[in-house]
MMTF fields as JSON, N, C-alpha, C and O atoms, coordinates in Angstrom:
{
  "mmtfVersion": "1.0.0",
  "mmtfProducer": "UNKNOWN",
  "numBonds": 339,
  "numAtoms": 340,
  "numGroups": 85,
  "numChains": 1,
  "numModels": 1,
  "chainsPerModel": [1],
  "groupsPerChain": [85],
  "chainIdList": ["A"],
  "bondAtomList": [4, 2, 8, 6, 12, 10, 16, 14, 20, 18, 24, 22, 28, 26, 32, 30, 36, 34, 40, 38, 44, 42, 48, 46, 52, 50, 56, 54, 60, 58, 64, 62, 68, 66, 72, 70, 76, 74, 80, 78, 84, 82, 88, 86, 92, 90, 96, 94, 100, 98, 104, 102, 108, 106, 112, 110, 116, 114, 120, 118, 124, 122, 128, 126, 132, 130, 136, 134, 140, 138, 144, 142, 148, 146, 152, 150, 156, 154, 160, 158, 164, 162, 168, 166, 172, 170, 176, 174, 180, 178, 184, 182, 188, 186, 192, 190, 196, 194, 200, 198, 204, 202, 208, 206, 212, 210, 216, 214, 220, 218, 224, 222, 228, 226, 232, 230, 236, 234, 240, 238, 244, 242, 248, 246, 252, 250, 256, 254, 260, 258, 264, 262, 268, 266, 272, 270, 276, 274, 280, 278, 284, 282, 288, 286, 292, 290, 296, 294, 300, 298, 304, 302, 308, 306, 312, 310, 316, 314, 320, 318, 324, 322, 328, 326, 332, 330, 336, 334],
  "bondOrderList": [1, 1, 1, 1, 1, 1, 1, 1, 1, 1, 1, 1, 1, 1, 1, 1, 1, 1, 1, 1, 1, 1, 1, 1, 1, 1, 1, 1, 1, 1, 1, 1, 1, 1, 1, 1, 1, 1, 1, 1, 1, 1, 1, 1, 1, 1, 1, 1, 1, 1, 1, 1, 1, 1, 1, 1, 1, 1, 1, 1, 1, 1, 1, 1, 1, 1, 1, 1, 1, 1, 1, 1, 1, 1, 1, 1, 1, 1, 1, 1, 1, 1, 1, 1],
  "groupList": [{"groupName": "UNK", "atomNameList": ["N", "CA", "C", "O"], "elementList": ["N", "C", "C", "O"], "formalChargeList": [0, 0, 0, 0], "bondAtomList": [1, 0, 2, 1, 3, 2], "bondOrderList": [1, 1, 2], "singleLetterCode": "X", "chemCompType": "L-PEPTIDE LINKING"}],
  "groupTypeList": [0, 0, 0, 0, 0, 0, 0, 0, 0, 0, 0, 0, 0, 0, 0, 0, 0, 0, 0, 0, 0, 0, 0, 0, 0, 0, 0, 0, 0, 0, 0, 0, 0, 0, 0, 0, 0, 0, 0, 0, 0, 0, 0, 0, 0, 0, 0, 0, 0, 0, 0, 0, 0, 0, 0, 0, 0, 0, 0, 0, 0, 0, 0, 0, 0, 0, 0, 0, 0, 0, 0, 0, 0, 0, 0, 0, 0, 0, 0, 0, 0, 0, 0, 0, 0],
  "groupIdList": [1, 2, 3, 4, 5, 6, 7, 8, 9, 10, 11, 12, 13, 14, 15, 16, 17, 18, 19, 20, 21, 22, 23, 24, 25, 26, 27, 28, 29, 30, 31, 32, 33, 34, 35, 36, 37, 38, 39, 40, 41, 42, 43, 44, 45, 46, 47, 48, 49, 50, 51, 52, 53, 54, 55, 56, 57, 58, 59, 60, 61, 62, 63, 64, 65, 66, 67, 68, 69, 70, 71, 72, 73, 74, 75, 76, 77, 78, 79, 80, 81, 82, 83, 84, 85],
  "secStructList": [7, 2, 2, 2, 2, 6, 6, 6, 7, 7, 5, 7, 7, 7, 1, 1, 6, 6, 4, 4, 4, 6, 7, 7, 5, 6, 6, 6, 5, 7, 7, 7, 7, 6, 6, 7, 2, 2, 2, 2, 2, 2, 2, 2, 2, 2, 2, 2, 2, 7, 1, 1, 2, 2, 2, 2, 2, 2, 2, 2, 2, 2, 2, 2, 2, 6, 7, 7, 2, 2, 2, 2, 2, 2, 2, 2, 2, 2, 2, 2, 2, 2, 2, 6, 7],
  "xCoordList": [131.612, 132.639, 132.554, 133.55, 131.287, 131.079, 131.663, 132.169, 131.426, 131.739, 133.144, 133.544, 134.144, 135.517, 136.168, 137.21, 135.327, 135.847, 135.501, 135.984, 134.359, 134.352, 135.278, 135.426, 135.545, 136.838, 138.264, 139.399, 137.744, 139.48, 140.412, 141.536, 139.267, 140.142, 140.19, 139.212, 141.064, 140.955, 140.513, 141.037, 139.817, 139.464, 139.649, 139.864, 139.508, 139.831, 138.641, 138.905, 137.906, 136.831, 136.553, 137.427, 135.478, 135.579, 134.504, 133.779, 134.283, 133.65, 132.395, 132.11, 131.312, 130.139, 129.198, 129.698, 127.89, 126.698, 127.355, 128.055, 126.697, 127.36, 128.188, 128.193, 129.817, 130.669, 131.124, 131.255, 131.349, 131.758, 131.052, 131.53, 129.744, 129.067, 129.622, 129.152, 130.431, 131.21, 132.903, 133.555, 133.331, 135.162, 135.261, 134.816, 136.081, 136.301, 138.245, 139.194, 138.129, 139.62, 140.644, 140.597, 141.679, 142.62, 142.082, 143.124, 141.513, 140.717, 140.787, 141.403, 139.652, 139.353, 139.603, 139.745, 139.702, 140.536, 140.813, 141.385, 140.617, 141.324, 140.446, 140.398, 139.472, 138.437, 139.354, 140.347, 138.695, 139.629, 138.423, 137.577, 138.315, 137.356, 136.956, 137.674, 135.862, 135.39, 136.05, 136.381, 136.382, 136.843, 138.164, 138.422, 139.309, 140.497, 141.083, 141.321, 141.402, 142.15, 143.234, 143.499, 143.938, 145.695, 145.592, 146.563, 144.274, 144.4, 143.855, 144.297, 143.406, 142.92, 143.965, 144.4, 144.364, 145.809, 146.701, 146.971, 147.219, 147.892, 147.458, 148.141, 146.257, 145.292, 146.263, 147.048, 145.669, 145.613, 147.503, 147.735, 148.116, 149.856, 149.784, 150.54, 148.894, 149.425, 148.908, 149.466, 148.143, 147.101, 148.107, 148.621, 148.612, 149.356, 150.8, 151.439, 151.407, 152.961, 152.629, 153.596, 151.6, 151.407, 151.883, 151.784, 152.324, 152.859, 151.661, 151.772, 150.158, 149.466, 148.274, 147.29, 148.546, 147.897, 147.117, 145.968, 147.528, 147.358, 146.159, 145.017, 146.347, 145.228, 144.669, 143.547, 145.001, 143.296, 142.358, 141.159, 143.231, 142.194, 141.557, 140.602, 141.792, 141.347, 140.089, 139.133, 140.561, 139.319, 138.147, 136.988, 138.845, 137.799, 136.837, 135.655, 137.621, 136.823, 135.628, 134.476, 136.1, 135.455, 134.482, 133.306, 134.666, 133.13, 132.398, 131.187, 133.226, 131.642, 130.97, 129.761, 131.629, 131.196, 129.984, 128.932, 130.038, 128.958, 128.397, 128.227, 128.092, 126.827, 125.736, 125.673, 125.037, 123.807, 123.087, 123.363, 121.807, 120.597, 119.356, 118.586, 119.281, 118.977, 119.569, 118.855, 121.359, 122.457, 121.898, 121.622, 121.733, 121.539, 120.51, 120.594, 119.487, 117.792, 117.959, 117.501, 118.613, 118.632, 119.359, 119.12, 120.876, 121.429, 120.719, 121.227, 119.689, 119.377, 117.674, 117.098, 117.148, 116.479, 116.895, 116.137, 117.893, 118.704, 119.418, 119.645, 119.569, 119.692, 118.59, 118.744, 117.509, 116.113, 115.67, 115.175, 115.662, 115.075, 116.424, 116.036, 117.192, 118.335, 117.933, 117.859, 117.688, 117.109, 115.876, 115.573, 115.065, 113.715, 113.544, 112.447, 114.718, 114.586, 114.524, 114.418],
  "yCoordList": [-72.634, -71.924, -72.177, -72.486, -72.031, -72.522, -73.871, -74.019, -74.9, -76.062, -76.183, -76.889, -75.651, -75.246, -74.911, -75.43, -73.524, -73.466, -73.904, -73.593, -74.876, -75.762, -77.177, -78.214, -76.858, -78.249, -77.223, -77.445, -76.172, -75.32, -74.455, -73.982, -74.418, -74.456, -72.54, -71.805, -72.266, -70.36, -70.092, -70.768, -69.391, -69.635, -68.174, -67.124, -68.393, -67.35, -66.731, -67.232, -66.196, -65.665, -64.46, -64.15, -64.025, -62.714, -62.073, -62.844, -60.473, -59.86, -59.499, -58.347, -60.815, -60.375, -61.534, -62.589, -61.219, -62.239, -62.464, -61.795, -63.652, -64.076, -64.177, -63.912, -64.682, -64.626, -63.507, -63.761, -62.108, -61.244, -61.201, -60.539, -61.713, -61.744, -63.218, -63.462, -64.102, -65.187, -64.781, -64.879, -64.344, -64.179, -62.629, -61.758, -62.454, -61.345, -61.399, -62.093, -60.441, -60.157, -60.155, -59.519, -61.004, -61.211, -61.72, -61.816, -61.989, -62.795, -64.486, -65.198, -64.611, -66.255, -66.347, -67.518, -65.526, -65.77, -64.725, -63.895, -64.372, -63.479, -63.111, -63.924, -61.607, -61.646, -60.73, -60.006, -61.063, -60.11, -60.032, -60.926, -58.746, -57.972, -59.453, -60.441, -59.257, -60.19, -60.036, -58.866, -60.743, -61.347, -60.662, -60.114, -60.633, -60.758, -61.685, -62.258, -61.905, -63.514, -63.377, -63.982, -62.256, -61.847, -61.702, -61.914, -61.29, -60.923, -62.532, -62.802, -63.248, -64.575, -65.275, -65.561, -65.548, -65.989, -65.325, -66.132, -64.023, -63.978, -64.239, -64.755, -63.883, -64.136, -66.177, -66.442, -66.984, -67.935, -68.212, -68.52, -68.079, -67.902, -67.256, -67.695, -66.249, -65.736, -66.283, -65.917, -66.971, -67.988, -68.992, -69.221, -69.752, -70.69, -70.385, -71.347, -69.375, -69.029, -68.13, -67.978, -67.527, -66.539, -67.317, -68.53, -66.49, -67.072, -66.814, -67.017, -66.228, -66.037, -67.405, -67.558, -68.259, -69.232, -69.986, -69.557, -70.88, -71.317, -70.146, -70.591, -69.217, -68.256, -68.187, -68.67, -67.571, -67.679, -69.071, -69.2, -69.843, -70.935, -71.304, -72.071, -71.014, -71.283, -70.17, -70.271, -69.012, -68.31, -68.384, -68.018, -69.065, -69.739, -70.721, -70.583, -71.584, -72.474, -71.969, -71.918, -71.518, -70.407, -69.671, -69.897, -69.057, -68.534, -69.39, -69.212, -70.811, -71.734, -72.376, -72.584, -72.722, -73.289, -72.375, -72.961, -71.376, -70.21, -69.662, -68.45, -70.05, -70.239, -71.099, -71.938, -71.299, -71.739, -71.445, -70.414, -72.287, -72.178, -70.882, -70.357, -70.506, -69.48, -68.146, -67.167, -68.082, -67.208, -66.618, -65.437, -67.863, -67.805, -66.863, -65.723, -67.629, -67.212, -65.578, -64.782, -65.147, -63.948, -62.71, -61.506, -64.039, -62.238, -62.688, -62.151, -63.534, -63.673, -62.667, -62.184, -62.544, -61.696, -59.899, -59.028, -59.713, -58.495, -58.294, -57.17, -59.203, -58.756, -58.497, -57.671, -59.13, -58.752, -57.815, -56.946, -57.633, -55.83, -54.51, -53.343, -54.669, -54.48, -54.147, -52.99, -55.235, -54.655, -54.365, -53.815, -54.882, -54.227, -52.899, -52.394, -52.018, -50.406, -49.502, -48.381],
  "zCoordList": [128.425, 129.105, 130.604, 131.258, 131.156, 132.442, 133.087, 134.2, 131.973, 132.445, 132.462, 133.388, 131.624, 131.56, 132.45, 132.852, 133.062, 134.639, 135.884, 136.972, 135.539, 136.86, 136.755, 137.402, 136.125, 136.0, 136.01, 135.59, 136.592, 136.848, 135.865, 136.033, 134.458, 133.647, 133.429, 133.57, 133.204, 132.863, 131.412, 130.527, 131.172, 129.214, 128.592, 129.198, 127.211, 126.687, 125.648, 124.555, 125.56, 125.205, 123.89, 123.08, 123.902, 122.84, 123.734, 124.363, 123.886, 124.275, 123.842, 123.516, 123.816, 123.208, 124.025, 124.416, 124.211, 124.678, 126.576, 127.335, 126.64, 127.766, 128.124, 129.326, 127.437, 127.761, 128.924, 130.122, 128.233, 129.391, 130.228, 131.15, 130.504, 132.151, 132.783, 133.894, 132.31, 132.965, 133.157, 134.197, 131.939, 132.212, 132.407, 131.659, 133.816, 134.112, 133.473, 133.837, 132.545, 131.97, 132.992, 134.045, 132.554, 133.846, 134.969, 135.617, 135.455, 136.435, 136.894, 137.687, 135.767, 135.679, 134.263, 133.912, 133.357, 131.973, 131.342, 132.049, 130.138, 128.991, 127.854, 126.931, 127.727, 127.139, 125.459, 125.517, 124.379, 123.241, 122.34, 122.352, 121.389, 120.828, 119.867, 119.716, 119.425, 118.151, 117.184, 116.987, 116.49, 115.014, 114.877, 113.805, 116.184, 116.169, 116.427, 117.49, 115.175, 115.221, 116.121, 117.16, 115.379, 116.388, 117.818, 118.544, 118.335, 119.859, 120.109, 121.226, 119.806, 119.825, 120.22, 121.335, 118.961, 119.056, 120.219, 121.109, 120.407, 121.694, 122.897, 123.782, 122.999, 124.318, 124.926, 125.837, 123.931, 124.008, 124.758, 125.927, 124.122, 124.261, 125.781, 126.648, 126.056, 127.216, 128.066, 129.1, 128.282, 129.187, 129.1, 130.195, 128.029, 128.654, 128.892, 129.317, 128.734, 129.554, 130.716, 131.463, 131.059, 132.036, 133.579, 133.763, 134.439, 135.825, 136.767, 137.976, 136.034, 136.875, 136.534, 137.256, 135.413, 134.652, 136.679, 136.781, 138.031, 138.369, 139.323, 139.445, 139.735, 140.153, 139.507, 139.656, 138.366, 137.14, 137.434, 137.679, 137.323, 137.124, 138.71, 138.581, 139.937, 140.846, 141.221, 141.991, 140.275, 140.246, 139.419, 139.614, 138.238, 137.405, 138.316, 138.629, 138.571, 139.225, 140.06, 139.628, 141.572, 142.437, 141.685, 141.967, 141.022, 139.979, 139.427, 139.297, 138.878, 138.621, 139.521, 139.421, 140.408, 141.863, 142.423, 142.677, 142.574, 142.756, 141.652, 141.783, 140.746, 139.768, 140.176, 139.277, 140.845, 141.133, 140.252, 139.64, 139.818, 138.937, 139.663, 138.858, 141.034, 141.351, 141.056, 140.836, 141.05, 140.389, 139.266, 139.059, 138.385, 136.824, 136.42, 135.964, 136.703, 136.931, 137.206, 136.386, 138.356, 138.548, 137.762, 137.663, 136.991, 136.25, 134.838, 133.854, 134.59, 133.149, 133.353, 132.378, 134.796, 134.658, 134.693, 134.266, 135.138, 135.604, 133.567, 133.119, 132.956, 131.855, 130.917, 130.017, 131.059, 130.08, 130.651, 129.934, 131.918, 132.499, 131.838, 131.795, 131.599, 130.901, 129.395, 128.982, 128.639, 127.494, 126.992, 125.933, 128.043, 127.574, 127.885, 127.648, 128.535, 128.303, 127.643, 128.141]
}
């Protein structure tokens, strides 16, 4: 997904694991519950007719661009202090 939006692209996701700590809903793409196909499916339709499709994706981008491997390192430790509570 990362690499998706460093090539600009806005994506469309499901709300589980990493994903929602990369796509902010409406943002840089379009996040929809797990194992809805139908919101899947619309998600996808609205990403590509949306009039906001060229901002999304420049914000996509802009968020992978500032992913650094120090970035990373830090929210992957900010998430294991997270669940080891």
């Amino acid at each position: 997904m990362l690499e998706a939006m460093a090539y600009g692209k806005a994506v469309v996701g499901t709300k589980i694991g990493g994903i929602s700590e990369l796509v902010t809903d409406q943002k840089n793409g379009l996040l929809v519950e797990p194992g809805d196909s139908v919101a899947l499916s619309k998600a996808i339709l609205t990403l590509l007719t949306t009039d906001k499709i060229l901002q999304m994706q420049q914000q996509a981008k802009a968020f992978a661009c500032e992913m650094t491997w120090p970035i990373i390192a830090d929210r992957y430790l900010e998430l294991f202090k997270r669940l080891s509570k």
